[in-house]
C-alpha positions as CSV (number, residue, x, y, z in Angstrom):
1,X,-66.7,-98.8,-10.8
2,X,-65.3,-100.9,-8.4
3,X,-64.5,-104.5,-8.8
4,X,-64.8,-107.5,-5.9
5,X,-64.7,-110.8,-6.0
6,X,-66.5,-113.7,-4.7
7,X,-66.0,-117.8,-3.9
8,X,-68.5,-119.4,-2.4
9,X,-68.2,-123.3,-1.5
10,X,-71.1,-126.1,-1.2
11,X,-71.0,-129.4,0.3
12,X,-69.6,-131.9,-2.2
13,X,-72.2,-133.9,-1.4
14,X,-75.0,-131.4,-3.3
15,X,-76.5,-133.6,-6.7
16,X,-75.8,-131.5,-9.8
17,X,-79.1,-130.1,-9.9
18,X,-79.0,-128.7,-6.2
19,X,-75.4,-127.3,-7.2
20,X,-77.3,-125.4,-10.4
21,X,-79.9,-124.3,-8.2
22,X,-77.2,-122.8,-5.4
23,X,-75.0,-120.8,-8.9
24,X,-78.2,-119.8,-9.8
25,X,-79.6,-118.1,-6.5
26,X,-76.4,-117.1,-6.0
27,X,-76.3,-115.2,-9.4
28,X,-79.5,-113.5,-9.3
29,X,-78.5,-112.2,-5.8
30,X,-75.6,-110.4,-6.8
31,X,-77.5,-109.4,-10.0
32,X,-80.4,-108.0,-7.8
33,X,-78.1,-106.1,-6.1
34,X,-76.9,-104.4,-8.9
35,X,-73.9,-106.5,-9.6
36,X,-72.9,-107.8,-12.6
37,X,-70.7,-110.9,-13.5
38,X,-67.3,-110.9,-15.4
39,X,-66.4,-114.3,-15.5
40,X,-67.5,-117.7,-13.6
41,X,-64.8,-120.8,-12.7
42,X,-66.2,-123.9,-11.8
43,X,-63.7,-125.3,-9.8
44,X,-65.8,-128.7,-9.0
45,X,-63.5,-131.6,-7.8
């Protein structure tokens, strides 16, 4: 099986909720496509 990786960046000025929305779309697309999920960093500033 292959491995990739992926960063995605969103406007700092997102509210915490819209951030959890955005990981959480963002998840259930890779997921959809048959992707799974190794490990998550946060790297907010």
């Amino acid at each position: 099986m292959s491995k990739f990786e992926a960063v995605f960046l969103l406007s700092p000025d997102l509210s915490s909720v819209n951030l959890k929305k955005e990981e959480e779309s963002f998840i259930k697309l890779l997921i959809g496509l048959s992707g799974s999920i190794f490990s998550q960093e946060d790297w907010g500033l």
